[in-house]
C-alpha positions in Angstrom: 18.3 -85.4 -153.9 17.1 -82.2 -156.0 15.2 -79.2 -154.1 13.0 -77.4 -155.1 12.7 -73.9 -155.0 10.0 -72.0 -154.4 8.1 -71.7 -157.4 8.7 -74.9 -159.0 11.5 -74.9 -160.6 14.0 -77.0 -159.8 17.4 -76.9 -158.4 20.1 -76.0 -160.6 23.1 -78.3 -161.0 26.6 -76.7 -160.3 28.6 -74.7 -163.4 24.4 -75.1 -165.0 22.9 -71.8 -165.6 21.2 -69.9 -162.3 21.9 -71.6 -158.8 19.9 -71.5 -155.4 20.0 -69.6 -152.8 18.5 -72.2 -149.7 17.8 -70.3 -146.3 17.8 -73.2 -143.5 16.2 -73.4 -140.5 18.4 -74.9 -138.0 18.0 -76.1 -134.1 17.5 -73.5 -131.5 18.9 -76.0 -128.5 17.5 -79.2 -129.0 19.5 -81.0 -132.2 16.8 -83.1 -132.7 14.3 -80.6 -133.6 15.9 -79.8 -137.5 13.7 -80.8 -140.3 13.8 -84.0 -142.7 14.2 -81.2 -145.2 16.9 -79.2 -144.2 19.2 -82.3 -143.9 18.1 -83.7 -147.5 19.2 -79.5 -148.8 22.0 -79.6 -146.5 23.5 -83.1 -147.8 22.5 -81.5 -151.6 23.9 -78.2 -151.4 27.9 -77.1 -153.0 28.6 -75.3 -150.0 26.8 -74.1 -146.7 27.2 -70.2 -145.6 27.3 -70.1 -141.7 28.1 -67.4 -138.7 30.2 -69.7 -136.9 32.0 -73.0 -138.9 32.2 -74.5 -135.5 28.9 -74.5 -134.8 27.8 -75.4 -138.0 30.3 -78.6 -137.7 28.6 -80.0 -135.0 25.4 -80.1 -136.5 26.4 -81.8 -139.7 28.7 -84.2 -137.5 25.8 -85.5 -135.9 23.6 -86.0 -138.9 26.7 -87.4 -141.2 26.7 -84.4 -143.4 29.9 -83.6 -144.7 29.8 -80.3 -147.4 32.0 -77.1 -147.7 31.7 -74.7 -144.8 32.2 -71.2 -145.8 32.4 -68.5 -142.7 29.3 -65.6 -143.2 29.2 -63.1 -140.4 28.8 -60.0 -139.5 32.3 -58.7 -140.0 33.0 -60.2 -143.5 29.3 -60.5 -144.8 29.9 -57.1 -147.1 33.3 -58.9 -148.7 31.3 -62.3 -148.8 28.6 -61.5 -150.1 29.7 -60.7 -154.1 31.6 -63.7 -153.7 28.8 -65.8 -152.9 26.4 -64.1 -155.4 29.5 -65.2 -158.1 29.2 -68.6 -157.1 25.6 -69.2 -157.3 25.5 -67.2 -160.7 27.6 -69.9 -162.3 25.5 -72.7 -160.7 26.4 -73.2 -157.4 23.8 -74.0 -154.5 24.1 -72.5 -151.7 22.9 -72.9 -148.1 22.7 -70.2 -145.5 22.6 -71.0 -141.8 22.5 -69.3 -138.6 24.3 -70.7 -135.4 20.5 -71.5 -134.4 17.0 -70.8 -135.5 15.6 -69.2 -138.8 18.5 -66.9 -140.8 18.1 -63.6 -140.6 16.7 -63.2 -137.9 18.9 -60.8 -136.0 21.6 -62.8 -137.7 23.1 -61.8 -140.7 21.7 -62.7 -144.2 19.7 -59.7 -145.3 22.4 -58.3 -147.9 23.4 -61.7 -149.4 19.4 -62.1 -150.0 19.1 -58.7 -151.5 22.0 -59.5 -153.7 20.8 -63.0 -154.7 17.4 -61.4 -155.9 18.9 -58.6 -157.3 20.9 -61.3 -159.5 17.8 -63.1 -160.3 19.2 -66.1 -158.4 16.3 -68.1 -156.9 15.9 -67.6 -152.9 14.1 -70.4 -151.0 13.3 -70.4 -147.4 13.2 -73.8 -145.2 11.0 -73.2 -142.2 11.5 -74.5 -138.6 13.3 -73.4 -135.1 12.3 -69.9 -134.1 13.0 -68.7 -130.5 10.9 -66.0 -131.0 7.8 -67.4 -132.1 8.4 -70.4 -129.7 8.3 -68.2 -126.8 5.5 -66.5 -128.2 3.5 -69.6 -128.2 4.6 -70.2 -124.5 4.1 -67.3 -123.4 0.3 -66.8 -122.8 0.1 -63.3 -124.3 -1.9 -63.1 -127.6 -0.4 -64.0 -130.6 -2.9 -62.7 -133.5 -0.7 -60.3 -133.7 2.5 -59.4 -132.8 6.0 -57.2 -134.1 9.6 -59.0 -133.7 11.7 -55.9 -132.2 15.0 -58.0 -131.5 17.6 -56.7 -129.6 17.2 -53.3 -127.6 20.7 -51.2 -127.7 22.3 -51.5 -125.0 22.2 -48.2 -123.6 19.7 -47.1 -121.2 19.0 -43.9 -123.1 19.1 -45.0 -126.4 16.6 -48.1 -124.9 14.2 -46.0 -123.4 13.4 -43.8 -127.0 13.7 -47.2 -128.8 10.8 -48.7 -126.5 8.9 -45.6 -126.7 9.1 -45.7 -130.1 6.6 -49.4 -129.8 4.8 -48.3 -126.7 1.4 -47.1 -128.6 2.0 -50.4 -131.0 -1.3 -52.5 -131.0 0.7 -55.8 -131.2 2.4 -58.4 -128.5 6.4 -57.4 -128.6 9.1 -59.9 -128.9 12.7 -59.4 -127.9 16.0 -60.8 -127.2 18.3 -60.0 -125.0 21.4 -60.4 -123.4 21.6 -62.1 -119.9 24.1 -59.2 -118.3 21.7 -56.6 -119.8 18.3 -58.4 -119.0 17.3 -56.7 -115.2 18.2 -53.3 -116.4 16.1 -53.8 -119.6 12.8 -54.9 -118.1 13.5 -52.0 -115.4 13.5 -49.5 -118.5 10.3 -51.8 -120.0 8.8 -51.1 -117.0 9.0 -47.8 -117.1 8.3 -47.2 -120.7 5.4 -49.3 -121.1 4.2 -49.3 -117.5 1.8 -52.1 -116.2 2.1 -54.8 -118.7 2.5 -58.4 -118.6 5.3 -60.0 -119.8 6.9 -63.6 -120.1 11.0 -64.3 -120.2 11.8 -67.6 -122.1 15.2 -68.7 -121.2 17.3 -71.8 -122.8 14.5 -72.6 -125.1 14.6 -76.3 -126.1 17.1 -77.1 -123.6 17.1 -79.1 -120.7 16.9 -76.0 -118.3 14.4 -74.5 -120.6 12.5 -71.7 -118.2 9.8 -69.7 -118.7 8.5 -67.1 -116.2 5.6 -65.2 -116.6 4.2 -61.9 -114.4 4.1 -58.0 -114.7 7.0 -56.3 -116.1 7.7 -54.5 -112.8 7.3 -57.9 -110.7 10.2 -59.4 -113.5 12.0 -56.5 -113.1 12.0 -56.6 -109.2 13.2 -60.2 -109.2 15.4 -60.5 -112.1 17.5 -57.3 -110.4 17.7 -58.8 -106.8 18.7 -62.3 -108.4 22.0 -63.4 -110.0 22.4 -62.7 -113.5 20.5 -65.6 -115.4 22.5 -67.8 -118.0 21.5 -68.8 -121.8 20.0 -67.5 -124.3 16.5 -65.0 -123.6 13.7 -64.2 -125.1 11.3 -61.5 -123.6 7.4 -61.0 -125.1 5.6 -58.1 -123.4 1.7 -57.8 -124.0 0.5 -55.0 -126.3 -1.6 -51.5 -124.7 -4.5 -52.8 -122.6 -7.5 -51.1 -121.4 -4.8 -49.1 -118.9 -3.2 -47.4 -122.3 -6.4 -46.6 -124.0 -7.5 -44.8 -120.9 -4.4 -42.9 -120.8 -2.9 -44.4 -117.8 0.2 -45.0 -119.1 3.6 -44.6 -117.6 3.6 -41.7 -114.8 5.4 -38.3 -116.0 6.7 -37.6 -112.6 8.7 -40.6 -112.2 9.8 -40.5 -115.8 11.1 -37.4 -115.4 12.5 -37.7 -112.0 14.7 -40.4 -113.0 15.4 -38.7 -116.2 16.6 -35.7 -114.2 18.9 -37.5 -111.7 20.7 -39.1 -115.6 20.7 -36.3 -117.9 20.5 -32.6 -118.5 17.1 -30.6 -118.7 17.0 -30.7 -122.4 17.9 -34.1 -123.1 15.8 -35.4 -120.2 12.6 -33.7 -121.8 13.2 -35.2 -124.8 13.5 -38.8 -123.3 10.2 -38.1 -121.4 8.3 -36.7 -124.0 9.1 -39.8 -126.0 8.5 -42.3 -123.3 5.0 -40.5 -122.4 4.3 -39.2 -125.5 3.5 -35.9 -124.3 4.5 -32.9 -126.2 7.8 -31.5 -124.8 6.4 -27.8 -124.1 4.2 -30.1 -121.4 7.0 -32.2 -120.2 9.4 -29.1 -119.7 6.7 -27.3 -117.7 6.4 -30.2 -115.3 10.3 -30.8 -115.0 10.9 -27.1 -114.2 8.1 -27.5 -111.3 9.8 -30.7 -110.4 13.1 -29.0 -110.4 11.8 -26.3 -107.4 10.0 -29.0 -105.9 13.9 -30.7 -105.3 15.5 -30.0 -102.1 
């Protein structure tokens, strides 16, 4: 069956002029949840770009589909990548997949798109499974609006100045995370965007699918004194409330006390000050008082 780009034009043929670029959509848990669409352009398609070939397998196995699996991951997407633009120059139509949900997404995809457009090779997008949006829909936060931060790094530092970096954003936040990492992240949430609410979607789709809703310190409180949970995690944090706008954000003192106990002087200033976002001549006053306060 042909597909059709977006735009209208339709699909080329292989070794035929200009081929297609098709980015698929594919189940986030659930295998019943991928789209009459996706399995009509994966059935189509010369060959089908995907992280892991395993994965990938399984999917097509259970639908019948049998095409060309080529491996496209993070650690050979910058030698793939001209070698897949070559192929769908001469007419070939490709299909990129993630292991689950929309490509892209935190997955890889972004050069190979770049480099298809840049080629003037038609790129097409086939919508369905998001974790992130679904979790925003269960959730309860507001959705108008809302920023897709994906993963936080893993250090604690380097989390705290990335989250201070959203805390003034006017928009529900959406992350993933790991399950090893997921107490000590909503412990530094906590802390960074102080009295928020906040919902942790787990195993989306799934039979265990779990969501738990509260305030990030209450998640943080029982996600550290619990085991380690399991799956796949998704964690949306409501945007600055009347508490922000009336400058009640997170408390200097406790930023910088456990700044202090972590890191030098300088450097914890500079985490403070980005956390608070009070200007570091401020924050260094109140750490040296804090500093003769010590016993």
């Amino acid at each position: 069956m042909a597909v059709e780009p977006s735009g209208g034009r339709g699909s080329s043929k292989s070794g035929e002029g200009r081929g297609l670029l098709s980015l698929v959509a594919t189940p986030i848990g659930n295998l019943g949840d991928i789209t009459l669409r996706a399995l009509e352009t994966l059935r189509a398609v010369d060959a089908i770009a995907c992280e892991d070939t395993r994965v990938t397998a399984k999917l097509l196995a259970r639908h019948g589909i049998e095409r060309p699996l080529i491996a496209y991951h993070e650690h050979n997407a910058r030698r793939m990548e001209p070698l897949l633009v070559r192929r769908m120059a001469e007419g070939a139509r490709i299909a990129l997949v993630s292991d689950a949900g929309t490509p892209l997404l935190s997955d890889p995809g972004e050069g190979l798109v770049r480099a298809a457009i840049a080629a003037g090779i038609p790129v097409t997008a086939l919508p369905g499974p998001s974790a992130a949006l679904a979790a925003l829909s269960l959730s309860g936060l507001p959705a108008e609006r809302f920023l897709f931060a994906g993963f936080p790094p893993a250090r604690s530092g380097e989390r705290r100045r990335f989250l201070a970096g959203l805390a003034t954003v006017p928009a529900t936040l959406i992350f993933y995370e790991a399950p090893h990492r997921l107490a000590e992240s909503l412990a530094d949430m906590a802390a960074v965007f102080g009295a928020r609410q906040a919902a942790i979607a787990r195993e989306l789709t799934k039979l265990h699918e779990e969501v738990r809703r509260g305030g990030l310190d209450d998640l943080a409180r029982e996600t550290g004194e619990g085991e380690a949970p399991r799956g796949e995690l998704v964690v949306v944090v409501a945007p600055p409330g009347e508490a922000a706008e009336e400058g009640e954000g997170p408390d200097l003192d406790a930023v910088l006390r456990d700044a202090l106990a972590r890191l030098s002087l300088r450097d914890a200033v500079a985490e403070a000050s980005a956390i608070t976002g009070l200007p570091r001549k401020e924050v260094y006053a109140r750490a040296l008082e804090l500093q003769k306060e010590a016993p």
